[in-house]
N, C-alpha and C positions, 0 to 999 in steps of 0.2 A: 598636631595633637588635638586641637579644636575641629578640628575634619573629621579624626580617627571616633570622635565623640559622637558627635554627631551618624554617623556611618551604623553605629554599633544602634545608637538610637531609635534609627529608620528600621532596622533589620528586626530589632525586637518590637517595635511597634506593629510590622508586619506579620511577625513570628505571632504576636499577640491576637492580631486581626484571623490569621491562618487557625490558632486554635481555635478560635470563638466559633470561628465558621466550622470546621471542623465537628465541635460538640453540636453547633446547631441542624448539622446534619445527620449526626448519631439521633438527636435528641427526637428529628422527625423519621427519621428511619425507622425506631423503634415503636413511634408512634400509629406508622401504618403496618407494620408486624402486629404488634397486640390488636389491633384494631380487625384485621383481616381474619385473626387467631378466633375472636369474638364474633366476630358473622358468619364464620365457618363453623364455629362450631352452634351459635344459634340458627343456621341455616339447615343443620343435619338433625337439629330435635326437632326443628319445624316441617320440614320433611317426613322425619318417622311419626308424627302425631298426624299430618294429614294422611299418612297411608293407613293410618290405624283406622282415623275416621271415615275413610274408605272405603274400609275392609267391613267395617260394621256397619254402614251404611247398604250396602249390596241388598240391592233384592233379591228374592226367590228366583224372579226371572233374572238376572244376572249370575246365580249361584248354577241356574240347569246349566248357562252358555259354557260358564267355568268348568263347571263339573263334564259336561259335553267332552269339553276340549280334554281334560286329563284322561278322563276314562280313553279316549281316542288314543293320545300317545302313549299310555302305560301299557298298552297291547291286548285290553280285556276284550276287547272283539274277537284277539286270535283264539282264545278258549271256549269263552264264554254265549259265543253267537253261534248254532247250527249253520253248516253252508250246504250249498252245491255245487257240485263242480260246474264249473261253465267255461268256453273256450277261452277265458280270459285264470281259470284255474279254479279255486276256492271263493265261492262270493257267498255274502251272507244273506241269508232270509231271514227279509226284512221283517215278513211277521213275528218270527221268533228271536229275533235279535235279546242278545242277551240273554236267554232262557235258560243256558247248560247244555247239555247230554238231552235229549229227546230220549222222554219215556217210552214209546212206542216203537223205539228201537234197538234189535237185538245187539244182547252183549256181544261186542267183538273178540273173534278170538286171534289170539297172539302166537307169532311163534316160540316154542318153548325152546327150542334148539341158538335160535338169536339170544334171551336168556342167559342161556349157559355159556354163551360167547359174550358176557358183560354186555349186550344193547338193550337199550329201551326203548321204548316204541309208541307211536299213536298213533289213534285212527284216521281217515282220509280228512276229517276236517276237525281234527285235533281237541275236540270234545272230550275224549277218553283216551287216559296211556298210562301206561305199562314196564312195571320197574320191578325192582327188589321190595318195595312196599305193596306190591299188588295191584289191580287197578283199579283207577280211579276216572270221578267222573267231575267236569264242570258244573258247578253249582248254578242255581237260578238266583239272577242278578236283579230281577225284574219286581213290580211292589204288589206281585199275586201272593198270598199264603202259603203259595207252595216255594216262594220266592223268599224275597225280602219284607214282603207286605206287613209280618210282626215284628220287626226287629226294630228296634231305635238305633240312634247314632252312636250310641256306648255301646252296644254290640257291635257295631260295625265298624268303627275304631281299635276296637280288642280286636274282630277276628283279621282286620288285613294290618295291622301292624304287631300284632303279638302270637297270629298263627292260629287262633282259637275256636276252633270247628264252631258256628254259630255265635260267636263272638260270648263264650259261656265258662264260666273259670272251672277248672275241671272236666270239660270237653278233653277229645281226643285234638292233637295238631292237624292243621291241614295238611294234605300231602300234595306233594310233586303231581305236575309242576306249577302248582300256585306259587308265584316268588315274593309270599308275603316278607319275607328278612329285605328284600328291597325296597319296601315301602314303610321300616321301622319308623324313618322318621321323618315321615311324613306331615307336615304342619295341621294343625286343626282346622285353616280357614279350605285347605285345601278338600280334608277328609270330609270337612260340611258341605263343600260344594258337589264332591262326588256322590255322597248322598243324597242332596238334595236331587240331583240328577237325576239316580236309577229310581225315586222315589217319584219322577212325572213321567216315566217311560209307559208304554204301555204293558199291563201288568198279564202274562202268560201262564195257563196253568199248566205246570209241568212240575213234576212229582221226580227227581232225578233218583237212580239208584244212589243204594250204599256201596262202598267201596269192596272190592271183592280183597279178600286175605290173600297175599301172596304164595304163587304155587310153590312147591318145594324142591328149589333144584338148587344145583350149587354155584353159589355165584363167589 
């Protein structure tokens, strides 16, 4: 009997020691949970505050390099720069880079019969094309007068994210194939940087045509 007491004694003493350890391992466990929870998530404000200060920090001369790089991949070269053909195909000139549609060159003419077979069309280095809207010409990207040179960045935020011919509320919309709807939301540091951009390029004077009204065929 005096065994059996004993026995029971031991086992609950252990039993006791097993909780204790037990809680003291809950107790640190949770310990570095909350703790990890806490520098995770002070690590993620501390992050977004240095990008911000970052962001606002940026010179002029880091906003051209930025804006360089977008204007690059958003494909405004493929409209918006004159080329020639060269055995390598379309290359741009470099003096007119960006400019639009060259003033001093005749309207192209389309075929009316493609048209009428639902196609649209553009010229050999896609300055100017041709749709159900009529044609239309690549505007001057560049900081001449005949360009960008009066615009501010409120215009130019309204015209490539809201579509708005000269970035002017009650303008007419841009037309095809400008694909301002792909650049609705476009962030502000990015839109200042793109400006900043076209605003240190060399400035071109080039006068682009208006859009001609579309011919009347049945589409």
């Amino acid at each position: 009997m005096i065994w059996l007491f004993f026995t029971h004694l031991i086992k609950g003493a252990q039993n006791y020691k097993k909780m204790r350890s037990f809680r003291f391992l809950i107790l640190i466990s949770s310990g570095i949970i909350i703790t990890s929870i806490i520098y995770s998530c002070s690590s993620e404000v501390k992050s977004a505050e240095e990008l911000t200060a970052q962001n606002s920090e940026l010179t002029d001369q880091d906003l051209v390099i930025k804006g360089k790089y977008l204007v690059n991949i958003m494909g405004c070269h493929d409209c918006h720069s004159p080329k020639k053909i060269g055995p390598n195909g379309p290359a741009i000139i470099p003096e007119l880079m960006l400019s639009g549609y060259p003033q001093d060159r005749p309207i192209p003419s389309f075929d009316l019969d493609a048209f009428e077979k639902g196609f649209s069309m553009m010229n050999q280095d896609l300055t100017a094309a041709a749709g159900p809207w009529g044609i239309s010409f690549a505007g001057n990207l560049t900081p001449h007068a005949t360009g960008l040179g009066n615009w501010t960045e409120v215009q130019f935020k309204k015209a490539i994210t809201q579509g708005k011919y000269k970035g002017v509320d009650g303008n007419r919309m841009l037309l095809p194939p400008m694909p301002w709807i792909n650049y609705k939301k476009l962030k502000d540091d990015d839109i200042k940087a793109i400006f900043t951009y076209l605003q240190s390029i060399k400035p071109v004077e080039n006068i682009v045509p208006q859009p001609i009204q579309p011919v009347l065929v049945n589409f």
